[in-house]
C-alpha positions in Angstrom: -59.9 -33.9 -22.1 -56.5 -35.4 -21.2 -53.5 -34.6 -23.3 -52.1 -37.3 -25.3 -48.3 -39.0 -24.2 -46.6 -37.3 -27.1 -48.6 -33.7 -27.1 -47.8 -34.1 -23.2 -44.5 -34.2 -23.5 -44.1 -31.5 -26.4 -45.8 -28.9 -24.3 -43.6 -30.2 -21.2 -40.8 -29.7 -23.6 -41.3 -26.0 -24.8 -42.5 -24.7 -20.9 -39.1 -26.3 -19.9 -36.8 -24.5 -22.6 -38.6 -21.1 -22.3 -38.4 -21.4 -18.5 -35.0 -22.3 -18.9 -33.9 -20.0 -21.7 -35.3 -16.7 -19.3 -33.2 -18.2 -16.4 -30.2 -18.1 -18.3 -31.2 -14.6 -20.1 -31.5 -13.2 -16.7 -28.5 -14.5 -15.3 -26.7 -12.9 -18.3 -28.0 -9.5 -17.0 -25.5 -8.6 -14.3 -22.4 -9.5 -16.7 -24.1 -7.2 -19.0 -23.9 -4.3 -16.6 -20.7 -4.8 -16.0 -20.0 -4.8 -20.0 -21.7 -1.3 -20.2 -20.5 0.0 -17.2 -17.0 0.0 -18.5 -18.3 2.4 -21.2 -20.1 4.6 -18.8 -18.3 7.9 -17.3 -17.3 7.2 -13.4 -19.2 10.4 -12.4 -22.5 8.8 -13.9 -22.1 5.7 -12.0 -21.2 7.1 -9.0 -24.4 9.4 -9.2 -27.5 7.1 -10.9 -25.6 3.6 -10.3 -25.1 0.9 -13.0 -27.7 1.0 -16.0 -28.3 -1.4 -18.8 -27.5 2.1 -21.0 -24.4 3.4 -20.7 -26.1 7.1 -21.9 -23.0 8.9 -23.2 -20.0 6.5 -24.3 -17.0 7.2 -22.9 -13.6 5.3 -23.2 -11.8 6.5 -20.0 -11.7 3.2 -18.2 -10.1 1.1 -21.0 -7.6 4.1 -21.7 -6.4 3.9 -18.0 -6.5 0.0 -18.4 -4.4 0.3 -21.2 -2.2 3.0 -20.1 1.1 0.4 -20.2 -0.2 -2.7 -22.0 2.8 -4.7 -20.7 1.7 -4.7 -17.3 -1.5 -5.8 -17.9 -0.3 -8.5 -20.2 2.2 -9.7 -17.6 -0.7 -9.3 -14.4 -2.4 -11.5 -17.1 0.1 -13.7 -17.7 0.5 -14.5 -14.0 -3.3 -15.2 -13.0 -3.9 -17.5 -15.7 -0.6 -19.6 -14.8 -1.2 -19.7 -11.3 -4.9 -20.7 -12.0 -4.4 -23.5 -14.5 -1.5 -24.7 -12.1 -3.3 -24.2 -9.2 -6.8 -25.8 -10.4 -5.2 -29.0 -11.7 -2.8 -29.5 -9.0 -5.3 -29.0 -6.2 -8.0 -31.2 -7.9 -5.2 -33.7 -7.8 -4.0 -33.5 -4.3 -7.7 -32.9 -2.5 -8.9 -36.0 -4.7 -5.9 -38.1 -3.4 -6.6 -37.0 0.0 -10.4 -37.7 -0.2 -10.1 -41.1 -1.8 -7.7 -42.0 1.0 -9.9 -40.6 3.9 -12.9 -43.1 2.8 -10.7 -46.2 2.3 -11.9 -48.7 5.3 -9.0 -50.6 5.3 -7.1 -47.3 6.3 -6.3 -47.4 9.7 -6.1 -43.9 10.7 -8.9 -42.6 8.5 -11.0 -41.2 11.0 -7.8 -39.3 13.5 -6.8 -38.1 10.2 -10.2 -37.1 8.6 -10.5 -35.0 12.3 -7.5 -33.1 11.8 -8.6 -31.8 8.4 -12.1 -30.5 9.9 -10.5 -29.2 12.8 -8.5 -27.0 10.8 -12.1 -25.2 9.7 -13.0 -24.1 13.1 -9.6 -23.3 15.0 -6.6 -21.9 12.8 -3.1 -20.1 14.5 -3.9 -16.8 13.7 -2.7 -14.6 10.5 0.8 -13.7 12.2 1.7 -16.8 12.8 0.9 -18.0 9.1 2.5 -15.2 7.5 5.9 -16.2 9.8 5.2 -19.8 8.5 5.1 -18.4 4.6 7.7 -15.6 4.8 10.8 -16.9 7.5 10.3 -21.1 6.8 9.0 -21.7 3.5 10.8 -18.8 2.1 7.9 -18.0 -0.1 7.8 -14.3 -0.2 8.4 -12.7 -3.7 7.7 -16.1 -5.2 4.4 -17.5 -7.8 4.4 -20.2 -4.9 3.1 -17.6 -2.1 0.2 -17.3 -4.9 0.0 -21.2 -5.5 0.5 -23.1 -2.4 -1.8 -21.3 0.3 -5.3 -21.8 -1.5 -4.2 -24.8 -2.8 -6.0 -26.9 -0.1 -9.5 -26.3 0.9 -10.8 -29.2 3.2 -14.9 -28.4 2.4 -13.8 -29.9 -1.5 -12.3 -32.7 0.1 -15.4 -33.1 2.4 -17.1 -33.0 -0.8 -14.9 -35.4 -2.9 -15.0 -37.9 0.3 -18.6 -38.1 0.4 -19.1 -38.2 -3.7 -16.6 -41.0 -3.6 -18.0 -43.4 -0.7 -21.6 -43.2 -2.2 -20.8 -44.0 -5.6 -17.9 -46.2 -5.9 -18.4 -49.6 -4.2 -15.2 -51.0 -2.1 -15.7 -54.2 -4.6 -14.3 -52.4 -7.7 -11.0 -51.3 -5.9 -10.7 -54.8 -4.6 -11.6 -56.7 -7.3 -8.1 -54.2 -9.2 -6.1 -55.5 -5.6 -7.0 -59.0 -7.2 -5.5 -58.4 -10.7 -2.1 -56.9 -9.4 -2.9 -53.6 -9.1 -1.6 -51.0 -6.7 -3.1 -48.4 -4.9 -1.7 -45.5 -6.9 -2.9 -47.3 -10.5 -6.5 -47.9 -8.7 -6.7 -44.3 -8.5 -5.2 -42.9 -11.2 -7.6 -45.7 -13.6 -10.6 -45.7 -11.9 -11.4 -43.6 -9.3 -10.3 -40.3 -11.1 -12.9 -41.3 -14.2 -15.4 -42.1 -12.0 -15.4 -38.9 -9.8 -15.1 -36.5 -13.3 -18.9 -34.9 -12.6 -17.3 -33.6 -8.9 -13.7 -32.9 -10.2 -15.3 -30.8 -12.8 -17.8 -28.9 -9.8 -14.7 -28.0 -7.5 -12.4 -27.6 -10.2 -15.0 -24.3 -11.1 -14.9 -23.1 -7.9 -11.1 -23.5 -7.4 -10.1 -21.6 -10.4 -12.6 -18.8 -9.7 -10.9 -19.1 -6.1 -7.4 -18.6 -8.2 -8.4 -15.8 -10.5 -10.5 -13.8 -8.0 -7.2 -14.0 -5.5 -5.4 -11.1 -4.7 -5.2 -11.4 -1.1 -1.8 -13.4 -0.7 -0.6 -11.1 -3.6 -0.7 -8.2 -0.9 0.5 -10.1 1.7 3.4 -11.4 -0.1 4.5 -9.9 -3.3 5.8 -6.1 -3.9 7.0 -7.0 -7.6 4.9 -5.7 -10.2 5.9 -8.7 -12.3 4.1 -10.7 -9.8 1.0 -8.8 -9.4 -1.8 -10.8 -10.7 -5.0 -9.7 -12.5 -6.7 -8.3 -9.4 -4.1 -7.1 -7.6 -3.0 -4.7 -10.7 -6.2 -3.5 -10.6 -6.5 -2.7 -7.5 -2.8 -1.0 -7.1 -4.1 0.8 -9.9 -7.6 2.1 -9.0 -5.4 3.2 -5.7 -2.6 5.3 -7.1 -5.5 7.1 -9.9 -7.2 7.8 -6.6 -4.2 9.5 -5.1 -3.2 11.4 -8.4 -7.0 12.7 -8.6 -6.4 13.8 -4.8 -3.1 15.5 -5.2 -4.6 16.9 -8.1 -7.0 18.6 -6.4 -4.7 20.1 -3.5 -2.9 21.7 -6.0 -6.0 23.3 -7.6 -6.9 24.2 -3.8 -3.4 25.7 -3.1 -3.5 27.7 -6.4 -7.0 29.2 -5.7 -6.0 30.2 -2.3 -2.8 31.8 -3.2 -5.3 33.5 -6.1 -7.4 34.8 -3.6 -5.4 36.3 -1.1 -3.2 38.0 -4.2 -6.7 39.4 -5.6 -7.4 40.7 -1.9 -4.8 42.4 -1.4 -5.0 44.3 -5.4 -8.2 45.3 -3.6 -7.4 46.9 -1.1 -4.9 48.5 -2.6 -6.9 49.8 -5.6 -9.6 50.9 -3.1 -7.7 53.1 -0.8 -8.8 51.9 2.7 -7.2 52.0 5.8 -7.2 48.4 6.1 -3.5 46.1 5.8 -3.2 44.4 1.8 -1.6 41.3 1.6 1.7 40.7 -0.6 2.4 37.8 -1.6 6.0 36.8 -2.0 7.0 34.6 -5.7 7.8 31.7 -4.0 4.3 31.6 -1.6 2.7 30.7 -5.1 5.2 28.0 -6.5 7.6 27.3 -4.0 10.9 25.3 -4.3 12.3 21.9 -2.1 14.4 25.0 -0.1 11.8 27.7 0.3 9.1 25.5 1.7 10.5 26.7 5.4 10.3 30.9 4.6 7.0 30.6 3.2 5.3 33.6 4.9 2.8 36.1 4.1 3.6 39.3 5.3 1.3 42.8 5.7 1.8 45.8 3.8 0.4 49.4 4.2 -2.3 50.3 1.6 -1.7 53.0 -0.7 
C-alpha cells in the first residue's frame, strides 16, 4: 500500500532530522574529548589515551594555563586581531583578484591567472622567503610577519574564480557599465553580494588558517607580546618539558651522591679491607666556583 504525499514526506522528514541530528552528535564527540581531556591527569592520557571520562578530576592543565593570566590574555589578544584582520582583508583582496582573473575583456587574464597557479607547484625556497620577510620588507618583530604571509592563498582564489564565472553572467556587469558605473562600484555592489555563500566558505577556512598559525610566529617573532595563541602554548608545553627534565637530573644527582655517601658509611661500619668513599660538602651541592675540584677521593676503612 503506497504512502500518502503528506505521510511520505513526514516520515522523509523525521529519517532526515534523526539522521542528521546523530551526524552532528557524533561530530560533537572529538571536541568533547578534548573538553575532558583537559581535566584528565597527563600521566593517564599518556598511559590509556583520551576517554570520554576523565576518571579522576584534576586541574593541573588550567593551573599551568593560568600560571600568568596576562600572557595568555595578550597571546589572546593577538590571534584574535590578526585573524579578524587577516580574514576580512584576505576575503577582500583574493575576491578582487578572482573577479578580475574571469573578466573577458581583461587582456592579460589568462598570463596572469598562470602566474598565480604557478606559484603552487614551484616556490624559491624557505631561505630565500625568510630574506624576502626579514632584510626587504622589514617585517620581523612585527603583527605584519603574522598578517601578510598567509594572507594570499591562490586555491580560494581558484575557488572564487570559478564560483564567480558560473553564476554571475557578463550581462549584469555590463548592463552597471551602461548606467555609469565603474569597475570598482560593480564590485563593491554586486559582485561582493552575489558571491556571500563562497566568501562565507573561504572566510572559515582562512580564519582557522589565522588562529591555527604559529608557524611565521617562530620564524619571525621572539617577543612574548607577539606570541599568538599557539605559539604561547607551545613555548610553554616546551619550557614545562625542560623544568620536569632538569627536575629530574637533580633528583638523579642527589640519589647518586646518596648512594655513594651510604656506601662508604658501609664499609666503614663493617670493618673490611675494602677503600670507603668520602664525599667532600661541595660534591653534594656545589657552587658556580667548585664545579672544577669536584672529586671523590678514597679513604682507608676503619
Amino acid at each position: 500500500m503506497a504512502l500518502k504525499p503528506a505521510t511520505e514526506k513526514y516520515v522523509f522528514n523525521i529519517v532526515g532530522y534523526a539522521w542528521v541530528s546523530i551526524f552532528a552528535a557524533l561530530c560533537l564527540i572529538p571536541f568533547l574529548m578534548i573538553v575532558v581531556g583537559s581535566f584528565t591527569e597527563e600521566s593517564r592520557i599518556v598511559k590509556n589515551g583520551y576517554s570520554l571520562f576523565p576518571g579522576a578530576l584534576s586541574w593541573d592543565a588550567y593551573r599551568f594555563i593560568f600560571d600568568n593570566p596576562a600572557q595568555i590574555v595578550s597571546a589572546y589578544r593577538v590571534t584574535i586581531l590578526v585573524t579578524a584582520s587577516g580574514t576580512l582583508l584576505g576575503l577582500f583582496v583574493s575576491a578582487m583578484t578572482a573577479y578580475v582573473l574571469q573578466r573577458k575583456d581583461f587582456a592579460h587574464r589568462n598570463v596572469f591567472a598562470f602566474y598565480f597557479f604557478f606559484t603552487t607547484l614551484f616556490s624559491g625556497g624557505l631561505v630565500p622567503w625568510y630574506i624576502l620577510i626579514v632584510k626587504y620588507l622589514g617585517l620581523k618583530e612585527s603583527m605584519l610577519a603574522l598578517l601578510l604571509p598567509p594572507l594570499l592563498n591562490v586555491f580560494y582564489i581558484i575557488i572564487l574564480r570559478s564560483f564567480i564565472s558560473s553564476t554571475i553572467p557578463d550581462a549584469i556587469g555590463e548592463s552597471a557599465k551602461m548606467d555609469g558605473a565603474g569597475d570598482f562600484r560593480i564590485f563593491l555592489a554586486i559582485i561582493l553580494p552575489l558571491v556571500k555563500p563562497a566568501l562565507a566558505t573561504i572566510g572559515l577556512f582562512i580564519a582557522l588558517n589565522y588562529w591555527n598559525d604559529w608557524y611565521h610566529a617562530m620564524l619571525f617573532v621572539n617577543k612574548e607580546p607577539l606570541f599568538p595563541l599557539q605559539y604561547f602554548f607551545i613555548q610553554n608545553i616546551k619550557q614545562h618539558r625542560v623544568r620536569e627534565l632538569l627536575g629530574l637530573a637533580e633528583l638523579g644527582r642527589d640519589r647518586y651522591a646518596e648512594g655513594i655517601v651510604q656506601a662508604g658509611y658501609d664499609g666503614h661500619r663493617n670493618g673490611t679491607d675494602r677503600a670507603a668513599l668520602s664525599v667532600r660538602p661541595e660534591v653534594l651541592h656545589p657552587g658556580p666556583h667548585d664545579r672544577r675540584r669536584q672529586r671523590v677521593t678514597p679513604a682507608a676503612a676503619g
